[in-house]
N, C-alpha and C positions, 0 to 999 in steps of 0.2 A: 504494500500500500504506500502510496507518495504522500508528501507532505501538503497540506491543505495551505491554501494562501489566501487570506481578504485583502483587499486592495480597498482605503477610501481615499477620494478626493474632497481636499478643503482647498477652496477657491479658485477652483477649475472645474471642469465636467471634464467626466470619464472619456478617456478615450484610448480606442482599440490600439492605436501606436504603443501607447504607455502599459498597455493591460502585455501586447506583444512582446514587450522588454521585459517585462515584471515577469514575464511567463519563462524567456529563456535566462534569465537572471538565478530564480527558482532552480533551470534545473544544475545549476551549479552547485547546490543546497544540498542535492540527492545523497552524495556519500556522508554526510552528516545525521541522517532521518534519523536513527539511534538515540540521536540527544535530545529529538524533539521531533513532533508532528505537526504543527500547525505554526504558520507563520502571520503578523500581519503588516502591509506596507501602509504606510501615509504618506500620502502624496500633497505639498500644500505650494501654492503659489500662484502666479507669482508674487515675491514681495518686495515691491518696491524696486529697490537696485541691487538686493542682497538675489534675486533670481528664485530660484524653485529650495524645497528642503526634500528630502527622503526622509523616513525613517524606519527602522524596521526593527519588530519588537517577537520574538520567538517565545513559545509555550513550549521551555524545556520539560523532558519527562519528569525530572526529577529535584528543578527549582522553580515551578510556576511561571509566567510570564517573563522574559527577562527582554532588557530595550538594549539592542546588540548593534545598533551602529546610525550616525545622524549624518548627513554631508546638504551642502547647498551647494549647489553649481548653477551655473547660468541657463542650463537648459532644465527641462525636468528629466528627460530620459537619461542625461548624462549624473542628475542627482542620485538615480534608481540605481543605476552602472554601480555608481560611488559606493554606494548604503552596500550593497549585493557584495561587494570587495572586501568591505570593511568588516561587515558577517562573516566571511569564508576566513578574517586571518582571528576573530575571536573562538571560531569554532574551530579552528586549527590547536590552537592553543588550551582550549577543553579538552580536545581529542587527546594532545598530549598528557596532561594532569590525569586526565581518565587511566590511560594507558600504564602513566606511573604509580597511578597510587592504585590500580590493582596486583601493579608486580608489587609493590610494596605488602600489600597485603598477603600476598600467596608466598612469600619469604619467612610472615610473625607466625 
């Protein structure tokens, strides 16, 4: 089963470009599904001269909701890009703690 994703728009309307990035964004998320199943994006802009924000906030299995990465860039698909990056190197870095602290544990 893949990882479920809500997408909302604050001060924009939805659009299939953005929902398309957010979709192959996702499946970069796939080798990660273990920590968690459900994903959700916010999408808000634009604002002002600061441009669009991402944000993307994951429902780990094992700590609840957690807010895993924020970027503004000047476009919004490039903000989505940003957020989706910024996720795969926190989820990098769980993977690892994961992986150490069960050899740790299979050591006591």
């Amino acid at each position: 089963m893949g990882i479920a994703m809500h997408i909302c728009y604050v001060g924009l309307p939805a659009s299939s470009t953005l929902e398309t990035e957010a979709a192959l964004q996702l499946l970069r998320l796939q080798p990660f599904g273990s920590f968690f199943t459900d994903c959700e994006l916010v999408v808000e802009g634009p604002l002002g001269t600061d441009g669009f924000v991402a944000r993307l906030e994951i429902a780990a299995t094992h700590r609840g909701i957690k807010p895993v990465a924020r970027c503004v860039r000047s476009t919004a698909d490039a903000a989505i890009r940003c957020a989706f990056a910024r996720a795969i190197c926190v989820l990098k870095v769980l993977t690892a703690r994961a992986i150490r602290d069960k050899g740790k544990g299979q050591t006591d």
